[in-house]
C-alpha positions as CSV (number, residue, x, y, z in Angstrom):
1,X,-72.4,93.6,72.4
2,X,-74.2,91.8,69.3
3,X,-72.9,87.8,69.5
4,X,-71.6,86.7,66.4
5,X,-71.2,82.7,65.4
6,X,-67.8,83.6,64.6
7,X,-64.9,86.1,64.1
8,X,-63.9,86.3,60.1
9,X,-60.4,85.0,60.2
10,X,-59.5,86.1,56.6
11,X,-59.7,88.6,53.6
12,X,-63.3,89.5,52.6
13,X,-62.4,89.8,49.2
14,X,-59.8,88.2,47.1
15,X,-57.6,90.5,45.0
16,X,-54.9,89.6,42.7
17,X,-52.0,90.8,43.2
18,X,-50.1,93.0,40.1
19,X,-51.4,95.5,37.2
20,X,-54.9,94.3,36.3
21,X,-54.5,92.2,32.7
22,X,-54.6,95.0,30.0
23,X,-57.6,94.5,27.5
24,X,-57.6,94.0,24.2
25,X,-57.9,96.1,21.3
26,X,-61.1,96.4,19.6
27,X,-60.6,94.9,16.9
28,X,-58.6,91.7,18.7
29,X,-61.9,91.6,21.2
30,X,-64.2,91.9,17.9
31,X,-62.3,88.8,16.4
32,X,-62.7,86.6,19.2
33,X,-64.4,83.3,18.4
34,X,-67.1,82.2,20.9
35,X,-67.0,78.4,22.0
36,X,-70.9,78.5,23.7
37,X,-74.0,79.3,23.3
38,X,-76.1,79.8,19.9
39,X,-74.0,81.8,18.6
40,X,-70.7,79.0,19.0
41,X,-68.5,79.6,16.0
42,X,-69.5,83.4,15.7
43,X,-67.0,85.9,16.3
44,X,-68.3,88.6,18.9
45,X,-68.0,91.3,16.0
46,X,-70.7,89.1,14.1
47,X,-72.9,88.5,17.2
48,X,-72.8,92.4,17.8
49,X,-74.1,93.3,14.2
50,X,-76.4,90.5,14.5
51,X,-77.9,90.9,17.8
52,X,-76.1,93.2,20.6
53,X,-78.1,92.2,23.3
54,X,-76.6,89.1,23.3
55,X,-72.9,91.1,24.2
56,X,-75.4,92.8,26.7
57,X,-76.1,89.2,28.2
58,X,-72.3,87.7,28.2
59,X,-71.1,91.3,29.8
60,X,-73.8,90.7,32.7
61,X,-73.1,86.7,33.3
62,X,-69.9,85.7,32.1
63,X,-67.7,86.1,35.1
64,X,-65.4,83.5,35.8
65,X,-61.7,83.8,33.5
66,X,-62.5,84.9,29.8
67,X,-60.0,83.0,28.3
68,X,-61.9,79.9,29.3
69,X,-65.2,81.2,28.3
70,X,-63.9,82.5,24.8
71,X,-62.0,81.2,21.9
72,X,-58.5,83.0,21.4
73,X,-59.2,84.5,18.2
Protein backbone atom coordinates (compact mmCIF):
# COMPACT_ATOMS: atom_id res chain seq x y z
CA UNK A 1 0.00 0.00 0.00
CA UNK A 2 1.03 3.67 -1.25
CA UNK A 3 2.00 5.75 2.31
CA UNK A 4 0.23 8.86 2.41
CA UNK A 5 1.30 12.00 4.91
CA UNK A 6 -2.09 11.91 6.02
CA UNK A 7 -5.75 10.73 5.88
CA UNK A 8 -8.21 13.72 4.62
CA UNK A 9 -10.32 14.26 7.54
CA UNK A 10 -12.97 16.46 5.83
CA UNK A 11 -15.09 17.44 2.73
CA UNK A 12 -13.02 17.94 -0.45
CA UNK A 13 -15.26 20.45 -1.64
CA UNK A 14 -17.33 23.02 0.09
CA UNK A 15 -20.97 23.23 -1.08
CA UNK A 16 -23.59 25.48 0.14
CA UNK A 17 -26.25 24.14 1.32
CA UNK A 18 -30.09 25.32 -0.34
CA UNK A 19 -31.32 26.21 -4.06
CA UNK A 20 -28.29 27.89 -5.80
CA UNK A 21 -29.06 31.97 -5.69
CA UNK A 22 -31.27 32.62 -8.80
CA UNK A 23 -29.66 35.09 -11.42
CA UNK A 24 -30.65 37.99 -12.54
CA UNK A 25 -32.57 39.19 -15.38
CA UNK A 26 -30.78 40.50 -18.23
CA UNK A 27 -31.52 43.58 -18.11
CA UNK A 28 -30.91 43.89 -13.96
CA UNK A 29 -27.33 42.13 -14.79
CA UNK A 30 -26.88 44.71 -17.88
CA UNK A 31 -27.58 47.66 -15.26
CA UNK A 32 -25.09 46.68 -12.85
CA UNK A 33 -22.52 49.41 -12.03
CA UNK A 34 -18.91 48.09 -11.79
CA UNK A 35 -16.86 49.42 -8.73
CA UNK A 36 -13.05 48.21 -10.37
CA UNK A 37 -11.16 48.25 -13.02
CA UNK A 38 -11.03 50.78 -16.08
CA UNK A 39 -14.13 50.60 -16.68
CA UNK A 40 -15.30 51.69 -12.69
CA UNK A 41 -18.54 53.61 -13.04
CA UNK A 42 -19.61 51.75 -16.33
CA UNK A 43 -22.54 49.66 -16.18
CA UNK A 44 -21.72 46.04 -17.61
CA UNK A 45 -24.30 46.79 -20.57
CA UNK A 46 -21.87 49.78 -21.58
CA UNK A 47 -18.68 47.77 -21.12
CA UNK A 48 -20.35 44.97 -23.37
CA UNK A 49 -21.08 47.47 -26.40
CA UNK A 50 -17.84 49.01 -25.77
CA UNK A 51 -15.51 46.15 -25.47
CA UNK A 52 -16.99 42.42 -24.71
CA UNK A 53 -13.92 40.92 -24.07
CA UNK A 54 -13.67 42.66 -21.04
CA UNK A 55 -17.12 40.57 -19.81
CA UNK A 56 -14.99 37.64 -21.35
CA UNK A 57 -12.19 38.63 -18.67
CA UNK A 58 -14.48 39.33 -15.42
CA UNK A 59 -16.52 35.79 -16.39
CA UNK A 60 -12.93 33.94 -16.33
CA UNK A 61 -11.40 35.81 -12.99
CA UNK A 62 -14.00 37.11 -10.85
CA UNK A 63 -14.77 34.39 -8.50
CA UNK A 64 -15.12 35.14 -5.12
CA UNK A 65 -19.04 36.64 -4.11
CA UNK A 66 -20.40 39.06 -6.88
CA UNK A 67 -22.06 41.25 -4.85
CA UNK A 68 -18.77 42.34 -3.48
CA UNK A 69 -17.11 42.60 -6.79
CA UNK A 70 -20.07 44.62 -8.38
CA UNK A 71 -22.15 47.59 -7.60
CA UNK A 72 -25.96 46.78 -6.89
CA UNK A 73 -27.34 48.52 -9.79
Amino acid sequence: MELRASTPTGPVERRRSGPPPRLPSLESARSTSLEFGRFHGHTLGEVADLEPTYIDWIARTITRDRIWSFGHG
